[in-house]
C-alpha positions in Angstrom: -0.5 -4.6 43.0 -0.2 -3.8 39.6 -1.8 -0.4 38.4 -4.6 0.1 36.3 -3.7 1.9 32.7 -6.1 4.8 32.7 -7.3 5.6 28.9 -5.4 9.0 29.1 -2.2 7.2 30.0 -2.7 4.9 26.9 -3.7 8.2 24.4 -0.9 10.0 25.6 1.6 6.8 25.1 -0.3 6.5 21.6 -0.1 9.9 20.2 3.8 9.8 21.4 4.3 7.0 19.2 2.1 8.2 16.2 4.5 11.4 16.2 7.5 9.5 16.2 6.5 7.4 13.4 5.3 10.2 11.1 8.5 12.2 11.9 11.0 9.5 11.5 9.0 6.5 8.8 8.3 8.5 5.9 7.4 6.5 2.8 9.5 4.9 0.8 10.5 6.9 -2.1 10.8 3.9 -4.4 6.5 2.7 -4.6 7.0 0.5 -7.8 5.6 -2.9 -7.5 9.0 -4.4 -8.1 10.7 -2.0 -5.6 8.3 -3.2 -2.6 8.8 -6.7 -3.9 12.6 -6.7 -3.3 11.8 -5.3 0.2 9.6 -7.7 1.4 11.7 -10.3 0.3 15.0 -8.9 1.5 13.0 -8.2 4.9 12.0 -11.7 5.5 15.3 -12.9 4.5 17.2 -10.8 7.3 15.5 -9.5 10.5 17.8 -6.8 11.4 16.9 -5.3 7.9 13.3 -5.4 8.5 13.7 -3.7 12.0 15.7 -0.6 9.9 13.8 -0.6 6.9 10.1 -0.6 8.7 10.7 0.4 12.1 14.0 3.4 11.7 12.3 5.2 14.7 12.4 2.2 17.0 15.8 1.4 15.7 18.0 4.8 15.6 21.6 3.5 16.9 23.6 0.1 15.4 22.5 -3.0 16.5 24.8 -4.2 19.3 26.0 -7.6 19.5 23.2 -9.2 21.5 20.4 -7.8 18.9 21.9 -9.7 16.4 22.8 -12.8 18.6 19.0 -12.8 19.4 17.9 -13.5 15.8 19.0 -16.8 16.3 16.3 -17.4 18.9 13.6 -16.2 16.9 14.5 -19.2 14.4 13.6 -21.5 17.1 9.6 -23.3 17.3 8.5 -25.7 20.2 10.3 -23.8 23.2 9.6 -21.5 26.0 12.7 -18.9 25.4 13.2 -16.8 28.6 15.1 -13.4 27.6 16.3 -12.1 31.1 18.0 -8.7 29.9 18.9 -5.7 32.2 16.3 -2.3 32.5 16.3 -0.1 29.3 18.1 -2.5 26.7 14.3 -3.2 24.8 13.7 -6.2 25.6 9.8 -5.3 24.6 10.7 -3.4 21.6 12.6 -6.2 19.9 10.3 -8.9 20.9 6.9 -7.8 20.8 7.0 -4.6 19.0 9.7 -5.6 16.3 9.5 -9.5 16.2 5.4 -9.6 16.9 5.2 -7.3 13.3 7.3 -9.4 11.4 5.3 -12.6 12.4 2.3 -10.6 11.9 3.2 -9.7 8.6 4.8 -12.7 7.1 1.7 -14.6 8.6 4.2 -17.0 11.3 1.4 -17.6 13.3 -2.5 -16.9 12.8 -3.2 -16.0 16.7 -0.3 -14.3 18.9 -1.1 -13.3 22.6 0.5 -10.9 25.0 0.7 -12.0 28.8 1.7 -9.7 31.9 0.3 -9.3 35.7 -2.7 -8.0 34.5 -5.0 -7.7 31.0 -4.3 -3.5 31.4 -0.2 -3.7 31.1 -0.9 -6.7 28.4 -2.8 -3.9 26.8 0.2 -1.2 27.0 2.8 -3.6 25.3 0.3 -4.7 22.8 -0.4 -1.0 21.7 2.7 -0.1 19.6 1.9 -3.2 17.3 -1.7 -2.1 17.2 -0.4 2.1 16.2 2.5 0.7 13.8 -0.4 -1.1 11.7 -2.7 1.7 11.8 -0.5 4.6 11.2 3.4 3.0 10.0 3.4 4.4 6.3 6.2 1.9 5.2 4.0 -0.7 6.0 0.9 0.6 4.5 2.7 1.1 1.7 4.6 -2.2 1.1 1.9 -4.9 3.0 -1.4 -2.9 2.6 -4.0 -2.0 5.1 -4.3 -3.9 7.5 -6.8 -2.8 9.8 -10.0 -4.7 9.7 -13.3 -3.3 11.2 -11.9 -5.6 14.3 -10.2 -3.6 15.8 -10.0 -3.1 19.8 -7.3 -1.8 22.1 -7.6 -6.0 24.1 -7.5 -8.1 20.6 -7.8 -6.7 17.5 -8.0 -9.2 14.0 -6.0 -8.1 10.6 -7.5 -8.0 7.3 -4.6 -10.9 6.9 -6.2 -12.9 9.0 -3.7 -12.1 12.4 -5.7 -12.0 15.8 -3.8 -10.5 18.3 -5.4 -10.9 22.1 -4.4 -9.3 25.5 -4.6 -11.3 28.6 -3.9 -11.0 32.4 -2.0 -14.1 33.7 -5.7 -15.1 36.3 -7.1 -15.3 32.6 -8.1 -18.8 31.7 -5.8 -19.7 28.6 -6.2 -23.3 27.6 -9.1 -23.6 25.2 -8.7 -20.4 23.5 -9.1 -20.5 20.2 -9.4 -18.0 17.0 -11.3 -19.7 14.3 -9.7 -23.2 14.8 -6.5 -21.9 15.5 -4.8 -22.3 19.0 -1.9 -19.7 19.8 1.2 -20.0 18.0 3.5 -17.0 19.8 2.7 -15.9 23.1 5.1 -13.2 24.8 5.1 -12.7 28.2 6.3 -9.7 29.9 5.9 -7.5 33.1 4.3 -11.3 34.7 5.5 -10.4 38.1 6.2 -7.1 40.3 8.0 -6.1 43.4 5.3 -6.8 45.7 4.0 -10.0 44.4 7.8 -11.9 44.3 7.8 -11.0 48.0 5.3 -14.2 48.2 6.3 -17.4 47.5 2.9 -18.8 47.4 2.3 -15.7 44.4 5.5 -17.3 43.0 4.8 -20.6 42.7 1.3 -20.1 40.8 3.0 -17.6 38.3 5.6 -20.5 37.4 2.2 -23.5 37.4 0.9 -21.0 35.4 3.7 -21.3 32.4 3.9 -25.0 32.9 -0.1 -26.3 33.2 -1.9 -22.9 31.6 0.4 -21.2 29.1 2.0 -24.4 27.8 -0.9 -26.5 27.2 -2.7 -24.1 25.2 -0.3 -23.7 22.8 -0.7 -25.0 19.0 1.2 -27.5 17.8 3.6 -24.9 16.0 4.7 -22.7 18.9 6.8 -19.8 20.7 6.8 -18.6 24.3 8.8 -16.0 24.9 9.2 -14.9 28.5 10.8 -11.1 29.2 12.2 -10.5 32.2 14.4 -9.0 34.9 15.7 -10.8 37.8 13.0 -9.5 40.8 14.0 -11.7 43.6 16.2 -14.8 44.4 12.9 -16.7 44.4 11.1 -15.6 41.7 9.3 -17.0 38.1 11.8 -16.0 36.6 14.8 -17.6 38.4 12.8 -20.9 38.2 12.4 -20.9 35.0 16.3 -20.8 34.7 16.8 -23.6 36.5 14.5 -25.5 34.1 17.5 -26.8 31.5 14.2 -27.2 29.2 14.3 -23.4 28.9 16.3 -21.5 26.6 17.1 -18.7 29.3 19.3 -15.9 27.1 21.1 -13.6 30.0 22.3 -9.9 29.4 23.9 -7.9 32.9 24.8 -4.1 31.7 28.3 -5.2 33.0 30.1 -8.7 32.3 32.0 -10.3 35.4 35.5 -8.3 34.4 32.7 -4.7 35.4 33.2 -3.9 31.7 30.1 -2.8 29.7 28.2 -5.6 27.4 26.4 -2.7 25.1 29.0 0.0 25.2 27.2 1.7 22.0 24.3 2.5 23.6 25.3 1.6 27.8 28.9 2.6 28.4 30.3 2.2 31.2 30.4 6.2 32.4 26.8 5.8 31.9 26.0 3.0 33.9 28.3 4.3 37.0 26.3 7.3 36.9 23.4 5.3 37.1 24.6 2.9 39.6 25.8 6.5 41.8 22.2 7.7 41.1 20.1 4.5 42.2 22.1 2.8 44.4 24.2 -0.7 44.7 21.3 -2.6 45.7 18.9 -1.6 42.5 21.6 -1.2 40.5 22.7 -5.0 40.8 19.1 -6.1 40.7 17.5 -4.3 37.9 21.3 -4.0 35.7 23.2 -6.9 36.6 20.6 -9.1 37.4 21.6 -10.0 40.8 19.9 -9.5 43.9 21.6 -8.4 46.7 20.6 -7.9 50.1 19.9 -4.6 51.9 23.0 -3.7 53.9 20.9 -3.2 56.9 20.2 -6.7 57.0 22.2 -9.3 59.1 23.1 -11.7 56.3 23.7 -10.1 52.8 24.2 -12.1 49.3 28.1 -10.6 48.8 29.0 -12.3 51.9 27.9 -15.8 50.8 30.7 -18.1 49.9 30.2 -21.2 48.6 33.0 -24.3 47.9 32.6 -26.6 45.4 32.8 -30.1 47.3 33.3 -30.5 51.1 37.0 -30.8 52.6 39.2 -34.1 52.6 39.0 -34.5 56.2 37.1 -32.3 59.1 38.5 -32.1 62.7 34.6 -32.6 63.7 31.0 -32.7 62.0 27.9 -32.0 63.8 24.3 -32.0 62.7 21.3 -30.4 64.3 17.7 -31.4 63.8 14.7 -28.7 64.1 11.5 -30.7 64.0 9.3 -28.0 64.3 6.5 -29.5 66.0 3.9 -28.4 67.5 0.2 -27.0 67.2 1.4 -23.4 65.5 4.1 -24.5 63.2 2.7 -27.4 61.4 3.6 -25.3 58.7 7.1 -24.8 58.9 10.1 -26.9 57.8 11.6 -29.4 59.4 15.2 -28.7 58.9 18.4 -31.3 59.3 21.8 -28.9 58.8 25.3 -30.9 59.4 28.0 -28.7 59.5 31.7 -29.9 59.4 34.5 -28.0 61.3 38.6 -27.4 59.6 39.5 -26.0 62.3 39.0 -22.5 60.6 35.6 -22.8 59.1 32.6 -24.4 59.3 31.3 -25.6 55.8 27.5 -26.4 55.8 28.2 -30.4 53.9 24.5 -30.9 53.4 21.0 -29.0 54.3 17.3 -31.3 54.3 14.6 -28.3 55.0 11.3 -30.0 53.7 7.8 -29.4 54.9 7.2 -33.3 56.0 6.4 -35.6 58.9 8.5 -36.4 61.8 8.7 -39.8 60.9 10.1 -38.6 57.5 12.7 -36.4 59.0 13.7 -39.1 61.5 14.4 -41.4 58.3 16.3 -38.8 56.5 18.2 -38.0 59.3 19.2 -42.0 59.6 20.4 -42.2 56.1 22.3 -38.8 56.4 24.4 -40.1 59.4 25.6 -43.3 56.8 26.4 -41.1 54.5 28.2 -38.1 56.5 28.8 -39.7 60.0 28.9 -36.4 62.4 30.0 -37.0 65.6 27.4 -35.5 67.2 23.8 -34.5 66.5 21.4 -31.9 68.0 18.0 -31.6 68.6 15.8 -29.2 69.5 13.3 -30.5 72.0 11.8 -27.5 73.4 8.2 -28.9 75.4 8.4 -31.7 72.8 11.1 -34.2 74.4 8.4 -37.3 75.4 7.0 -36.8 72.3 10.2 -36.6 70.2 12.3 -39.5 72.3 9.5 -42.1 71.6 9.8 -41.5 68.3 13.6 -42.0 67.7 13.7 -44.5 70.1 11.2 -47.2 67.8 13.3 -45.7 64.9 16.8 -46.8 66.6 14.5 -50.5 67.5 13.9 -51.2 63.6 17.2 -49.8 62.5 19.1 -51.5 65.0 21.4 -48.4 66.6 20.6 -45.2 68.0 21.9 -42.0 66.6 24.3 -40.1 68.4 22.2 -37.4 69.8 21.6 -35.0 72.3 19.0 -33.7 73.4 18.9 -29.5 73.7 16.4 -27.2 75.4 17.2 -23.9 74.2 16.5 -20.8 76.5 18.0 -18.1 74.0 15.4 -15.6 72.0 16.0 -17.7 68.1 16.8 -14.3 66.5 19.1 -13.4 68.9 20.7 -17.0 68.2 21.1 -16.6 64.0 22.1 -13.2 64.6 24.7 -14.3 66.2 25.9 -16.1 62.9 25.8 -12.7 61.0 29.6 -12.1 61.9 30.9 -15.3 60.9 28.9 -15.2 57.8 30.6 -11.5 56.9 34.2 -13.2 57.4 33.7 -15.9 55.1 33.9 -18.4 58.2 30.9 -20.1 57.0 30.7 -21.7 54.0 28.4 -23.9 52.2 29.1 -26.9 49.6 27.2 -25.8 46.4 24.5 -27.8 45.4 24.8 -30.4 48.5 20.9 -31.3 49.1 18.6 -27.9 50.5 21.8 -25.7 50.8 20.6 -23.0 48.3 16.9 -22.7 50.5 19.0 -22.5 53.7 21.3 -19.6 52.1 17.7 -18.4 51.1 16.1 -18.9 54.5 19.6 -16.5 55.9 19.3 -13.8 53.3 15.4 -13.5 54.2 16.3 -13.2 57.9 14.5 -12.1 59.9 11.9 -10.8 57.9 11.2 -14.3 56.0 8.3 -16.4 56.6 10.4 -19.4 57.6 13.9 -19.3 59.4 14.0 -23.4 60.4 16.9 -23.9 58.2 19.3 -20.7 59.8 18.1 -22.4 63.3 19.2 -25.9 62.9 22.6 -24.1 61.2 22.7 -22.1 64.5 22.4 -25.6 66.9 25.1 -27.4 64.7 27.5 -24.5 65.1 27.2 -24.2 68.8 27.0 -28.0 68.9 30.6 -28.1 67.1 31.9 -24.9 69.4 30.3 -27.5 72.5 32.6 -30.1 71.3 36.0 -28.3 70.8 35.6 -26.5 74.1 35.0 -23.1 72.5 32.2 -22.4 74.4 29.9 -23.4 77.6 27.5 -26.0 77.3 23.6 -25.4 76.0 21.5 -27.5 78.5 21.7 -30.9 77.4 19.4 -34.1 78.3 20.4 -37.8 76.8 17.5 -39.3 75.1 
């Protein structure tokens, strides 16, 4: 749960500001007409200039590569542009505090909005904007005053004619208007937190949000920008860059080769020390934007390997059904995993986890045997065999052959059974074909164990495996009925 911004907090954040800006933006010694002519115009012309000449206190060191990169984005109209940079690199500075006064002052869009978790932190990042206007003497002195009479810490309106609005992301967006303009910039930033990316459901309504709220609302002239961090594998922001509509930008504090991608201002003795002070597991998910699992945990992220297409030939392939029926899990997924065997590893070919009827999962699992022909397939028919055998039995009748499959009742505590696949996981043993059908949820499903909410995919990878061990003799048979 997001906290609440007490007034203190936001006059003590203020103040902080106001000093800065009177100690470091003192007026311009030049004040002739022509003089604040030729910086207007040079500061519209070059972004990077503005950000020096109007905001020096916000702007102390040399921009780095990626600040100047990033101009190019701010060029771009009719796009949601997801900047995903690592903690401390300003993602908020450049974007809303530097970017949201230029467009404010060379009039880009009549209303801009600020979007986080809740209206209070929208308020927070809104506030330097608000303090540069009021108190910035090198704007003052080369743009005017531009404070109207209104003037609020949630939306205040220029004497320009520039409404700036605060919202929390439960706010209803589409139909907002100022005069008869609809936004034309909206940045959103601090939209989710650690607690809420611990619920998919939370998840999945931040992301409808940006699609059917957000998106609609906008005016016909646009910008989205979206500032983030990586939070979670299953996150808004993860979603978003899988969306190839979305221009997602992404800055780690350390490129693949562990060297340093803002040296200036993040070298790499720095970021050790911070990585020594915070620990691997933050450090990779708030500076290198990867999440990785706790080490306590029976299946971690660095263990994962994945192969790009399945092998030429496999000594065996199995697949195991989990139909998860029943009058408490009509909920969960029904999971198909087939797992083929080298005789060293066992690569997961293809994963179908969907929340769907049985008689869906039965098709699937028809046209997945034409397709990848296992010699074998599980499945799980604990207190559901009747049930379950009636139903692939009037499948086999209108496809004309029955699927190889047996039948297993299985006696074994489930976490006790995927635990069991932490070792093999560890050595690389198991592997999974990128991109082949549900395989990303099922690695999902595994780095969530056992504290997920659904582990159907990691038990149907479980059956297959033993099913394949069955079949080579590398272990005693599970009890087994033939349907």
């Amino acid at each position: 749960m997001a906290k609440k911004l007490s007034v203190r907090e936001y006059d003590r954040r203020a103040e902080e500001l106001i000093r800065r800006i009177r100690a470091e933006a003192k007026p311009f010694a030049d004040d002739t007409e022509q003089g604040k002519a030729k910086r207007r115009a040079k500061a519209k012309e070059d972004f990077l200039y503005f950000c020096k000449t109007y905001l020096p206190h916000h702007f102390e060191e040399e921009f780095d590569r990626w600040q100047k990169f990033l101009t190019k984005f701010l060029g771009h109209w009719n796009d949601i542009m997801q900047i995903m940079a690592f903690r401390g690199w300003g993602k908020s500075t450049y974007f809303i505090t530097a970017y949201g006064l230029y467009a404010t002052l060379y009039k880009l869009a009549p209303y801009i909005i600020v979007i986080s978790d809740v209206e209070d932190q929208a308020i927070d990042l809104m506030m330097p904007v608000k303090v540069e206007l009021e108190e910035n003497p090198r704007i003052k002195q080369d743009f005017g005053s531009l404070q109207s009479y209104d003037w609020a810490e949630d939306a205040f309106v220029t004497t320009s004619g520039v409404k700036w609005q605060a919202f929390g992301y439960k706010s209803k967006i589409r139909g907002r208007r100022y005069m008869q303009h609809r936004p034309g910039i909206a940045f959103v930033d601090d939209f989710e937190n650690d607690e809420n990316v611990k619920n998919p459901e939370q998840t999945k309504k931040r992301v409808k949000y940006i699609y059917e709220q957000l998106f609609p609302a906008m005016a016909e002239r646009f910008q989205i920008f979206y500032l983030c961090t990586r939070l979670a594998r299953y996150c808004a922001a993860s979603e978003l860059e899988k969306n190839p509509e979305v221009k997602t930008f992404l800055l780690p504090a350390e490129n693949m080769r562990g060297r340093a991608t803002c040296p200036q201002r993040f070298p790499i003795q720095r970021l050790k020390k911070i990585r020594k002070l915070i620990g691997i597991i933050a450090y990779s998910k708030e500076y290198l934007l990867r999440i990785l699992s706790d080490e306590t945990r029976p299946f971690q992220d660095q263990w994962i390997v994945r192969i790009p297409r399945p092998e030429d030939k496999y000594k065996r392939i199995a697949g195991f059904i989990d139909p998860s029926v029943g009058a408490t899990r009509k909920n969960d997924f029904k999971a198909v995993v087939f797992v083929g065997w080298t005789g060293q590893y066992y690569d997961v070919l293809f994963s179908w986890i969907k929340q769907a009827s049985i008689d869906r999962m039965i098709r699937r699992t028809y046209t997945l045997y034409d397709e990848i022909r296992p010699h074998r397939i599980g499945l799980e028919t604990n207190g559901f065999q009747i049930l379950l055998k009636k139903e692939f039995q009037r499948a086999a009748k209108e496809e004309g052959f029955h699927l190889p499959i047996k039948t297993v009742v299985q006696k074994e505590n489930k976490e006790l059974r995927i635990e069991r696949l932490s070792p093999l996981v560890e050595n690389g043993l198991i592997r999974f074909v990128d991109g082949a059908g549900d395989n990303e949820l099922l690695i999902e499903q595994l780095l969530d164990f056992p504290d997920g909410a659904h582990d159907d995919g990691p038990d149907a990878l479980e059956g297959a495996i033993r099913l394949l061990e069955q079949i080579t003799g590398r272990t005693g048979e599970t009890e087994i009925t033939v349907i």
